[in-house]
N, C-alpha and C positions, 0 to 999 in steps of 0.2 A: 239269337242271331236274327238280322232284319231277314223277310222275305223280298228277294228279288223277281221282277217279272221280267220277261223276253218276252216281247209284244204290246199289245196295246191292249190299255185295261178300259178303255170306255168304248170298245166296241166296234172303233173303227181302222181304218185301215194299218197293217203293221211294217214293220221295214221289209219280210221278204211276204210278197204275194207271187206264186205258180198260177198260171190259166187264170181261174175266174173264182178263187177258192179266198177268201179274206182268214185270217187265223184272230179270233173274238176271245174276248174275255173266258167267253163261257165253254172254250175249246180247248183250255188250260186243262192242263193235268200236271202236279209236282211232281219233279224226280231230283232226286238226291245221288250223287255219286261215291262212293264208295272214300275216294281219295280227298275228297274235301268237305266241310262242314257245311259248304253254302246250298241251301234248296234251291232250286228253279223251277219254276214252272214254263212248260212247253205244249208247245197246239198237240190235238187230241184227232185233227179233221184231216181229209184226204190229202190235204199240201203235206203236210210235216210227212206222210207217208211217200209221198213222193222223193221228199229229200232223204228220210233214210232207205230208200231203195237206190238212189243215182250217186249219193256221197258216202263214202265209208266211214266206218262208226270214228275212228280218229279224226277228220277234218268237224265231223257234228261234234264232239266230244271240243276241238279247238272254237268253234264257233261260241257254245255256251261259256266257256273259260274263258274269252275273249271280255264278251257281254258281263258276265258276273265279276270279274275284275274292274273294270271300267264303272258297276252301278256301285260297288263294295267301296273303290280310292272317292267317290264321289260323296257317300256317304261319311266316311271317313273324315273325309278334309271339312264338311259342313258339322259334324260333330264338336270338331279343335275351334271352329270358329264362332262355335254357340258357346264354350268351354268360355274360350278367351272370353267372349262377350258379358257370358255372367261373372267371373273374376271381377271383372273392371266395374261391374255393373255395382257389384255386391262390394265392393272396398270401396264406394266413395269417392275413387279419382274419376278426373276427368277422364273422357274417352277422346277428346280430339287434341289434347295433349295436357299428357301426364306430367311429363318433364316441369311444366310452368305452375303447376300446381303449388309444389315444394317449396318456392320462396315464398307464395301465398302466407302458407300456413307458417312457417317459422316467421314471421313480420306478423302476423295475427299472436301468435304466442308470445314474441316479445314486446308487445303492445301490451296484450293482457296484464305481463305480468308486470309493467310499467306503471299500467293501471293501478295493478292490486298494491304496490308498496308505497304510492299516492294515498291510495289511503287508511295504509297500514301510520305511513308516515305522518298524518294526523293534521293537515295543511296550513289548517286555522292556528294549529299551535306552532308551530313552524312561522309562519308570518308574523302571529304579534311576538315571538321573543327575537326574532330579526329589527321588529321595528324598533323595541323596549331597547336594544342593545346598543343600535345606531342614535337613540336620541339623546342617551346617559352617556355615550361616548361625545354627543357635541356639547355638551354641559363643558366640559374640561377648556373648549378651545376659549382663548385668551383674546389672540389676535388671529388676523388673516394667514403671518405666516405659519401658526400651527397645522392651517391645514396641508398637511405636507403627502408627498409618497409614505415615509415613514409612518404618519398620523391614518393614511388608507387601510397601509400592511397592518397595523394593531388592529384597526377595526376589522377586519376583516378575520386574524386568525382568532377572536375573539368571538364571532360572527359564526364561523366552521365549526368550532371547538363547543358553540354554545348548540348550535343546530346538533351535532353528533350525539351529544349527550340529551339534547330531549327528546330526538328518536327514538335512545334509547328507554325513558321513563315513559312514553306513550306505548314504546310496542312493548314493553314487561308489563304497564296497567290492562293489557289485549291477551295478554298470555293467562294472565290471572281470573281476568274475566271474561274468560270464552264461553262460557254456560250464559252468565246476563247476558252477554252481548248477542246472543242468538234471541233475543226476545227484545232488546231494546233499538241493538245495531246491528240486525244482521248484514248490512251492506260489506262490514268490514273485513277482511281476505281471513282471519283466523276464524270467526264467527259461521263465514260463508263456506270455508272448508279450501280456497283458491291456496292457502298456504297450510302449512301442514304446523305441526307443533315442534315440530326440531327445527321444521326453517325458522322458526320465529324463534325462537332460543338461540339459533345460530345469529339472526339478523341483530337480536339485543344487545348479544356478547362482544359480535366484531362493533358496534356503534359505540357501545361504552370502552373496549381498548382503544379503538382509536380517537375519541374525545380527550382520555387520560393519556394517549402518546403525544398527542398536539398541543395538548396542554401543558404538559412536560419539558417537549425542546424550544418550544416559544419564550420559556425560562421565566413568566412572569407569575408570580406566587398569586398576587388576589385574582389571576382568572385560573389559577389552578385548584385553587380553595374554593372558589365558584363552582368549578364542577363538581367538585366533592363533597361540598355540602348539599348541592341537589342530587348529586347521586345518591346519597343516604337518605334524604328525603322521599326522595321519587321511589327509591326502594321500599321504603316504612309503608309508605302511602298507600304500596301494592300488592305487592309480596304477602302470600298466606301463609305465614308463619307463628308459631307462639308471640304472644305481646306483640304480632306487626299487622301487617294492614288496618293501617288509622284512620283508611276512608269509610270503614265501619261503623266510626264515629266523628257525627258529623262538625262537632268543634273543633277536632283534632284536628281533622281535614282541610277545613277551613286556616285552622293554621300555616298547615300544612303548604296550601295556596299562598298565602302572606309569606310567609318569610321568603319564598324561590323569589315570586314575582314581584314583592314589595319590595324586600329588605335585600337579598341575594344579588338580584341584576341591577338595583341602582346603585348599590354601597360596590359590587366587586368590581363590575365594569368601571366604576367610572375612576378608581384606584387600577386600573389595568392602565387606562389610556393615560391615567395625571402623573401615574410613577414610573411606570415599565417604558411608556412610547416618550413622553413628553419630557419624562426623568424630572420631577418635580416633587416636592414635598407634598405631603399626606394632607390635606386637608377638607374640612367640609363646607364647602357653599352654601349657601341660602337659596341656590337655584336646584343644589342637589336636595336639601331640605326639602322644599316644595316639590318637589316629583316623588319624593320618594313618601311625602303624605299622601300626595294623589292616589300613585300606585296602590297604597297602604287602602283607599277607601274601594277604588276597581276591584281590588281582588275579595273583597268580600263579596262583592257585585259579583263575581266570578263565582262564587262558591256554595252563591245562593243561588244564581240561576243555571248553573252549569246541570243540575241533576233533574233539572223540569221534566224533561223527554224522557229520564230515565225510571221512572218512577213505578211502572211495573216489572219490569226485572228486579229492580231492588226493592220491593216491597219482596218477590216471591223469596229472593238469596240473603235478608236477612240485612241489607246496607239501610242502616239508619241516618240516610241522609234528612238535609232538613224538610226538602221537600217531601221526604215520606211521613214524618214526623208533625209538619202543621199542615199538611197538602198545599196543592198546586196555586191552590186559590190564594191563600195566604201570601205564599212565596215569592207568586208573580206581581 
């Protein structure tokens, strides 16, 4: 229980002064009442004897219960407000307004987590099979009117259908190599710990349903076989399984690369746009020819330098790519 004082504690004058008697610190004496827990201390000098001779012991008895009420709510109410003050202080909200914080913080979270499936999502790969997709689609066009609404809409669910599914082959290669990529990439949301391992299972599963739903009611068989051959692929390539992950060896891999990027996105897309949109007979160009050898020499370009960076993780986890194989110097 705090100690209350009645009077003045440095010595000078107090609220009741008789005659010429001041009541000082050092005039105190404690007295405790029977009926309450609270101590008080009271003068000791000829005043206070004055008042309990001229005032009867209930009016002095109301005086101090007056006073130690009055010092006790004051007490009191500064305790609830040091209370409040560390609460607020100790939880991190603001203290001149709480309320405004809350949309702070939820716009920060979903920023983050914006972030984090940016680049979960793998951006670099995402762009060049948007671009590869869009240029194998204008190979098909004849004349001016091909390029039609029609001729958009294929490209485009072409385009969806082809981004879903390599979402889905980049965030299963993130799943598989969360250990490397804690040494190679840690930037990356499964590496860095921002997503957890069931989000990313979760996020591979809904990407690949809905690649093979879009692919399906769009109705058009070679972009349906496009996904499906790169989803077998993309899965070989990653997936730790008996006889699978083929990026262990670095020929395979390499093929691996060619056939999605070389052979897959020139020969399926550009049969998506010349049969399904255009409704034209199956054939092959000299313009498809030619891209589809380019592609065919990129993607070894791809396959060799794609592992430069990665080259102590997979030296420690056993990926015999080629850059571990002839080193860096060689490679580049």
């Amino acid at each position: 229980m705090d100690a209350f004082i009645l009077g003045s504690s440095t010595g000078g004058h107090s609220l009741f002064t008789l005659g010429r008697c001041s009541w000082r610190s050092n005039d105190l004496k404690a007295v405790h009442f029977p009926s309450s827990s609270i101590g008080v201390q009271v003068p000791t000098c000829n005043s206070y004897n004055i008042v309990e001779r001229f005032y009867p012991k209930r009016f002095q008895w109301h005086i101090v219960k007056h006073h130690a009420r009055g010092i006790q709510e004051t007490s009191t109410a500064f305790q609830k407000s040091s209370t409040k003050f560390l609460v607020n202080a100790t939880s991190g909200h603001p203290l001149e307004s709480e309320p405004g914080a809350y949309p702070k913080t939820t716009w920060s979270s979903v920023k983050n987590a914006l972030d984090a499936f940016y680049r979960f999502s793998r951006p670099h790969t995402v762009i060049g099979t948007a671009l590869s997709i869009v240029s194998v689609s204008l190979l098909a066009v004849e004349k001016l009117s091909d390029v039609s609404n029609l001729f958009f809409t294929g490209v485009l669910e072409a385009v969806v259908a082809a981004l879903l599914m390599n979402i889905y082959i980049v965030g299963l290669n993130q799943l598989s190599d969360i250990e490397i990529d804690k040494v190679n990439k840690p930037y990356l949301p499964l590496a860095s710990g921002e997503f957890s391992t069931f989000t990313g299972i979760m996020l591979v599963t809904s990407f690949s349903v809905m690649s093979f739903w879009l692919g399906w009611i769009v109705g058009s068989w070679p972009l349906f076989w496009a996904l499906f051959i790169s989803f077998v692929l993309g899965t070989a390539y990653s997936i730790n399984l008996p006889l699978l992950r083929w990026k262990r060896f670095a020929l395979v891999a390499a093929m691996c690369i060619l056939a999605v990027r070389a052979v897959i996105v020139q020969l399926a897309f550009y049969l998506h746009i010349q049969t399904h949109v255009l409704s034209r007979p199956a054939i092959i160009s000299k313009p498809l020819i030619f891209a589809t050898a380019f592609m065919s020499f990129f993607s070894v370009v791809i396959a060799l330098f794609k592992d430069i960076p990665d080259i102590e993780g997979d030296k420690i986890f056993g990926i015999r790519s080629y850059t571990v194989r002839l080193g860096q110097e060689r490679v580049g």
